[in-house]
N, C-alpha and C positions, 0 to 999 in steps of 0.2 A: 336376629334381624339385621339387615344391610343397612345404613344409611351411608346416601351418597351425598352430596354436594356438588352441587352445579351454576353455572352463571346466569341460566335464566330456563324456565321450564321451556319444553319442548312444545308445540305445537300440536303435538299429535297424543297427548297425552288425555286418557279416556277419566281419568279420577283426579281434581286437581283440589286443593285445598288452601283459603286465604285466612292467614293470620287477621284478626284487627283489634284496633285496642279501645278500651271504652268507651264511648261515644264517637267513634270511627265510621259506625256503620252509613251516616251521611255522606260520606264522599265516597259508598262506591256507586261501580253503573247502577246501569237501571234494571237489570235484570238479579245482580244481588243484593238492591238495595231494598227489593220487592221482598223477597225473601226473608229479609231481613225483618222490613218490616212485620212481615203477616205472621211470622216465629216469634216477636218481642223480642232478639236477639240486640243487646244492645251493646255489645265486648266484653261482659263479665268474664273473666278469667275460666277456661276451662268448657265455655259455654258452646254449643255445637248447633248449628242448624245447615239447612242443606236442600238444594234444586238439583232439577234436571236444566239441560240445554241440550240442543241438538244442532250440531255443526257438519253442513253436508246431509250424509246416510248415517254419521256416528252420533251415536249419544253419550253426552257429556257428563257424571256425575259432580257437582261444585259441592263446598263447605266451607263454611264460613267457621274460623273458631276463635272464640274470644281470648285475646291476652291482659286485659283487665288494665292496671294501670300500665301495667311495661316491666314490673318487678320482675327479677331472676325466677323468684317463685311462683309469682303468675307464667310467666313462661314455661317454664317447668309444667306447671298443671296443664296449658295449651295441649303441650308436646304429649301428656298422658292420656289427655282426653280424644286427643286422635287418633293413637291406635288404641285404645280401649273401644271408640264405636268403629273402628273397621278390621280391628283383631279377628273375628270369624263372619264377615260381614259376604266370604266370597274374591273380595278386591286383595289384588298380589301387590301390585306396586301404587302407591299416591306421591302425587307431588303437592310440592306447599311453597307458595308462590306469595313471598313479603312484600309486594307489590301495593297493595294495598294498607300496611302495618306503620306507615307513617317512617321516620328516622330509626335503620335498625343496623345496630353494629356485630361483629362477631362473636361479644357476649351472650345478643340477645341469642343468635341463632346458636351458639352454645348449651343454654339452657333448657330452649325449644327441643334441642335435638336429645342432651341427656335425658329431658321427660318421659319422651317418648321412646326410651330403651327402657327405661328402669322400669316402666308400664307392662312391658310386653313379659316378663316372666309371668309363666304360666307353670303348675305339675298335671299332667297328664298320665303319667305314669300306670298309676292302674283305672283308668278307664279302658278296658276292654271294647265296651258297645258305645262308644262317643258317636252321636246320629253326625252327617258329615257336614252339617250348617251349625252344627259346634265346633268343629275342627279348626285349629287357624287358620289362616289364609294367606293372614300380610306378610310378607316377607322383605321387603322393600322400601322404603320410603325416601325420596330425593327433593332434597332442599334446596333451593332458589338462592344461594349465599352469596356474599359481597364478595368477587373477584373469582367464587368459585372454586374455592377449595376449603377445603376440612378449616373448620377455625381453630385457634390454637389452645390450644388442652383437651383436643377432642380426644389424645391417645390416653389421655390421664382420665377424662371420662368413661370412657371405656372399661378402662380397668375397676373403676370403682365401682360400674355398673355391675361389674362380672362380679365383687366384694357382695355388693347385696344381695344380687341373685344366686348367688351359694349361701348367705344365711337366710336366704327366706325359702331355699331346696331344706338346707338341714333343721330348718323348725315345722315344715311342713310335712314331715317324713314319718310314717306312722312309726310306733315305740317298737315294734316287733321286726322293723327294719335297720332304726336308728337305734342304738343304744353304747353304752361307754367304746366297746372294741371297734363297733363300725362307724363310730363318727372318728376316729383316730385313721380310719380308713381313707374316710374320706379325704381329709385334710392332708394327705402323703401326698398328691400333686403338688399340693407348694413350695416341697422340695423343686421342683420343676424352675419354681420363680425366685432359687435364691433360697428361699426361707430354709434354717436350721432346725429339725424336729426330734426330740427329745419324749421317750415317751416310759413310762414309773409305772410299775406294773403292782398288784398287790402287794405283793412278796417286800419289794422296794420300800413302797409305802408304811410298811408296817415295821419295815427297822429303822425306819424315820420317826417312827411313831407318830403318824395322823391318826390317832385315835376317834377325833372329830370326823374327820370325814370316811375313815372304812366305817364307824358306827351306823353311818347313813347308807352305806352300801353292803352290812353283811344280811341283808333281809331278804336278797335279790341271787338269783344263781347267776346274773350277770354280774362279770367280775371289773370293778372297778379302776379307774387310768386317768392318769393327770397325763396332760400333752402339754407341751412348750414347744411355741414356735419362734426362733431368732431372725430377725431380721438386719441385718446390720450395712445399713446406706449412710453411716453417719459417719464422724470423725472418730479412728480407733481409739480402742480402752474408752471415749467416752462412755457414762454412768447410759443405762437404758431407760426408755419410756415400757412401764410394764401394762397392762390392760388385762385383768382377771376376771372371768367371766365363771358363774355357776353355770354345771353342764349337768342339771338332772334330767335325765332322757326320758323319763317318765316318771311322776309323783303320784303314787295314788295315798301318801301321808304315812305310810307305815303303820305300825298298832293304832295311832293315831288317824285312824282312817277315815278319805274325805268322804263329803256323801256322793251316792252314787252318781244321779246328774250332773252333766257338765266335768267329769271324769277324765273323758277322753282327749277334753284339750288338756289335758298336764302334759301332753307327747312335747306341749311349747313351755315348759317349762327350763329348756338348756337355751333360754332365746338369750340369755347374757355371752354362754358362752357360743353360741350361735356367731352373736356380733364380733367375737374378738376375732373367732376363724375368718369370717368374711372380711372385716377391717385389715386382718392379715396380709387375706390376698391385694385388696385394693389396694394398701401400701407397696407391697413389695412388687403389683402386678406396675404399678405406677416407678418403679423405683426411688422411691421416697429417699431426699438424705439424711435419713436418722436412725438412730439406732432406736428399734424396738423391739421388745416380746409381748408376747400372746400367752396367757397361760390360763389352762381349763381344767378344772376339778367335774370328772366323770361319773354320775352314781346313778344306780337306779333304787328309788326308795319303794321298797315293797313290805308288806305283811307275811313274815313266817314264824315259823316255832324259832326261827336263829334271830329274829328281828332286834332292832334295840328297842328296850321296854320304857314308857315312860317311867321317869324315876330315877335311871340308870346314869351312873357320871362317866363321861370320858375325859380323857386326859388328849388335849391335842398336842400338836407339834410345837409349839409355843415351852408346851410345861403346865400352861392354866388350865385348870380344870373344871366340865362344863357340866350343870346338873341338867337331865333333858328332859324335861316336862310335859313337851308336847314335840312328837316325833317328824311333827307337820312345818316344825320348824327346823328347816332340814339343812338347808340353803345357805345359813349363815354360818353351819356346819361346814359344808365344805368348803368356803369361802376362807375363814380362818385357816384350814393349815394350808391355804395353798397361795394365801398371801407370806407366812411366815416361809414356808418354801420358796417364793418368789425372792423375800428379799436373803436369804440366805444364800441363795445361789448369782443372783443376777445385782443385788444392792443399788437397787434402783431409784432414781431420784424423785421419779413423780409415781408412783399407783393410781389407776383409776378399774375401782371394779364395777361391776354391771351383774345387775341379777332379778330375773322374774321373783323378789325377797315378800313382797307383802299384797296381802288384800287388802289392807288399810292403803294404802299408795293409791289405786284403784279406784278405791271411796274418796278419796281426797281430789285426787285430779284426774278423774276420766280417763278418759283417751285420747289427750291432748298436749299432755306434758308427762313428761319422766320425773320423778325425785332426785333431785341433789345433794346430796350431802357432805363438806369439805371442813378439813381442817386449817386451808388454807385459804385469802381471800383473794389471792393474786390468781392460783389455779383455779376457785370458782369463777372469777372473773371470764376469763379463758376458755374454759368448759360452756356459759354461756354464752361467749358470741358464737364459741363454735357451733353452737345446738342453731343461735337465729341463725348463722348463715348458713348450714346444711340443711333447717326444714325439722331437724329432730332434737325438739324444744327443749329444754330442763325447766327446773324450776325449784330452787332452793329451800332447805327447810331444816331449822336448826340442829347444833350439836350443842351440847350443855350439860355439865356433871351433873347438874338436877337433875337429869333423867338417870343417872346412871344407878341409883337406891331403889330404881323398881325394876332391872336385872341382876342384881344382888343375891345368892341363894344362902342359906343357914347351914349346910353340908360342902359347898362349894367354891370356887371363885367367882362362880357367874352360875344362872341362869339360860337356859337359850329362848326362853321367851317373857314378857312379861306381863301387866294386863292387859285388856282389849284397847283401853285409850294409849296413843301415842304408837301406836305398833310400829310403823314403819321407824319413828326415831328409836326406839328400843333396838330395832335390829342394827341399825345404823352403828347405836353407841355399842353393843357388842363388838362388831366388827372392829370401831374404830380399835379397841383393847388389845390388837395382834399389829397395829401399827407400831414399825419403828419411829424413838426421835428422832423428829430432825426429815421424814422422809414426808415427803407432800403428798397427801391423801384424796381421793373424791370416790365416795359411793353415789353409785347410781342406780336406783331400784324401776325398771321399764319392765314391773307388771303390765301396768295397762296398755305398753306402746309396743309391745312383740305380736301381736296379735290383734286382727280386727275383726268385729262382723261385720264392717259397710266398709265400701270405697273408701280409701284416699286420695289425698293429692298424686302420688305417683307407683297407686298400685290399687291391687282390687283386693276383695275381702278373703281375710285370711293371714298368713306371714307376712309379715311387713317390712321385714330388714332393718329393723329399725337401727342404731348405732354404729353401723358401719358408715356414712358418710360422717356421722357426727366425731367420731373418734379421725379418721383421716381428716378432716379437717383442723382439728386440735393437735395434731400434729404440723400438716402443712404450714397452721397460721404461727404456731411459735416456736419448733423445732427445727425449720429448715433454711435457718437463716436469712 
């Protein structure tokens, strides 16, 4: 999609569209103020209503869309909800005309404007017979802005739109498309942007000894690959910002097999490591001044006669050894050696990983917030404004050796799962057990936020992108001096 900026719409423009913000809708004319009324449209955030006018021989389509209080995120939502009703509506270009929107600076038209990108990913891909009143349309959209030019962080918006809209391409992507070798594929552009790409093949992996994480993938004829991506915009030899994301391309639980319904979405189950690729590009598409990597553990966990059995111990790259109960619990698998391979090779100061880890997460907080879980109170600190100011929420939830006696194994050093209560802190405190001292920690388990079945604020149902603005901004706000 184009978006332009201009000093004031055109005249001759056939689709025109007026911001206003809650309880705005009194001061417009009389012909949107009619409108307004007989819709109940009163500026809630996101809200859409819409006339005809006839100017001369031409017919005018208006819209009204609400900006709610004036928030970045209400804007945002505005800016989504626009091209969401005129994405296959037929209309190529709208303009939006703050004329009506009360005191507006080039933040607001900033936030208007990133909404209304980050809305427009769509996969089409395999639709063959898409009828052509499904097809998109918009192509365009040109903003009414103060002085008429691009506001400033519009090129950094950009980028980070591009960061989302490749992790919600690679979580969308069916499992017979996407899997360990071609999502390595895919992420080889970034080289384009800078990024350094590093990529461990079986072979590698196993004189490393990830015993934890090939366990997870020898069940699978897809051959498993940890990718590392460097970025480095920061001050040399500075320590890195690392971000480890689980990349199961497809879970059907292994021996431990799920049930059948609802199957087919584990294709989003690599949505942690989804986010670190996307965050990647955003960073580096932005040229961010920090050093950071990206690092993703590749597996596909399948049911064969080679499969790992519950019961079975592996020895990970650590040296701890892990007794595996339930083969469903996969995640935390690869996640361990590819934190102790993180900091072995990179010794990085802060970790933060991300992982589609639990169905308890899910049961706890909806779809509304992510899990947080930190060793540190300065980096949870940090993690949550970055989540309020990017829209992709956390929400904390303890770490405490009292949990650690119920993944305790009688044959092992650990368990990889433990009972039904406390799931999500069980996997948590696993995890935490491959952390170095002294190295700043946050898990973050966004079960519920890699995927949606209903709209969101700045995307429709389905991949969501979730932690790719959240991680770039945790960056931005205490990385870049």
């Amino acid at each position: 999609m184009d978006i332009q900026f201009v000093a004031q719409i055109d005249a001759s423009a056939d689709v025109v569209a007026f911001p206003v913000r809650k309880g705005g809708a009194s001061a417009l004319d009389a012909l949107l103020g009619a409108a307004a009324a007989q819709a109940r449209f009163d500026g809630a955030a996101g809200a859409i209503t819409e006339t005809a006018a006839v100017d001369g021989d031409k017919a005018k389509r208006l819209l009204l869309i609400g900006l709610g209080e004036g928030a970045a995120h209400d804007l945002e939502r505005a800016g989504a909800a626009l091209t969401a009703k005129l994405q296959t509506s037929g209309v190529t270009t709208v303009h939006v005309d703050f004329a009506n929107a009360g005191a507006v600076d080039a933040d607001d038209i900033l936030a208007f404007a990133s909404g209304a990108l980050l809305r427009n990913w769509r996969l089409d891909t395999y639709r063959t017979r898409l009828a052509d009143n499904a097809k998109p349309s918009l192509t365009t959209i040109v903003i009414a802005a103060p002085g008429g030019s691009a506001p400033a962080g519009w090129a950094e918006a950009q980028a980070i739109a591009a960061g989302v809209a490749f992790t919600q391409t690679l979580v969308a992507e069916p499992p017979n498309i996407l899997y360990p070798e071609s999502f390595v594929e895919r992420c080889q552009h970034l080289a384009d942007l800078g990024v350094e790409l590093e990529v461990l093949d079986e072979r590698q992996m196993k004189a490393l000894g990830m015993g934890a994480l090939l366990g997870v993938a020898q069940g699978s004829t897809r051959p498993p690959r940890l990718l590392a991506m460097r970025w480095n915009g920061g001050e040399a030899g500075a320590k890195p910002i690392a971000f480890v994301g689980k990349g199961v391309t497809f879970d059907t639980g292994g021996i431990s097999l799920k049930p059948g319904p609802g199957m087919d979405m584990m294709k989003w189950d690599m949505g942690g490591a989804g986010a670190v690729a996307g965050a990647m590009k955003a960073i580096a598409g932005r040229k961010a001044k920090a050093n950071v990597v990206g690092i993703v553990g590749l597996v596909e966990n399948m049911p064969d006669g080679n499969a790992m059995r519950p019961g079975d111990v592996v020895t990970t790259m650590s040296g701890q050894t892990v007794e595996v109960l339930n083969t469903d619990a996969e995640g935390r698998l690869v996640l361990c050696d590819a934190i102790t391979w993180t900091q072995k090779i990179y010794e990085p100061s802060v970790i933060v990983d991300l992982a589609t880890l639990t169905g308890a997460m899910v049961i706890s907080l909806g779809h509304e917030y992510a899990g947080m879980f930190a060793n540190d109170d300065r980096l949870a600190d940090q993690l949550l404004a970055a989540g309020e100011a990017s829209n992709n929420k956390l929400w904390r939830f303890p770490l405490s050796p009292a949990y650690d006696k119920l993944i305790d194994s009688p044959i092992a050093d650990m368990k990889n799962i433990g009972p039904r209560e406390g799931g999500s802190i069980t996997a948590a405190q696993f995890l935490k057990r491959y952390v170095d001292d002294g190295v700043q920690w946050a898990h973050l388990d966004i079960a519920g936020m890699a995927w949606h079945d209903k709209d969101g604020p700045v995307y429709a149902k389905g991949a969501t992108g979730y932690g790719v603005r959240l991680l770039d901004r945790f960056i931005a706000a205490n990385f870049e001096g």
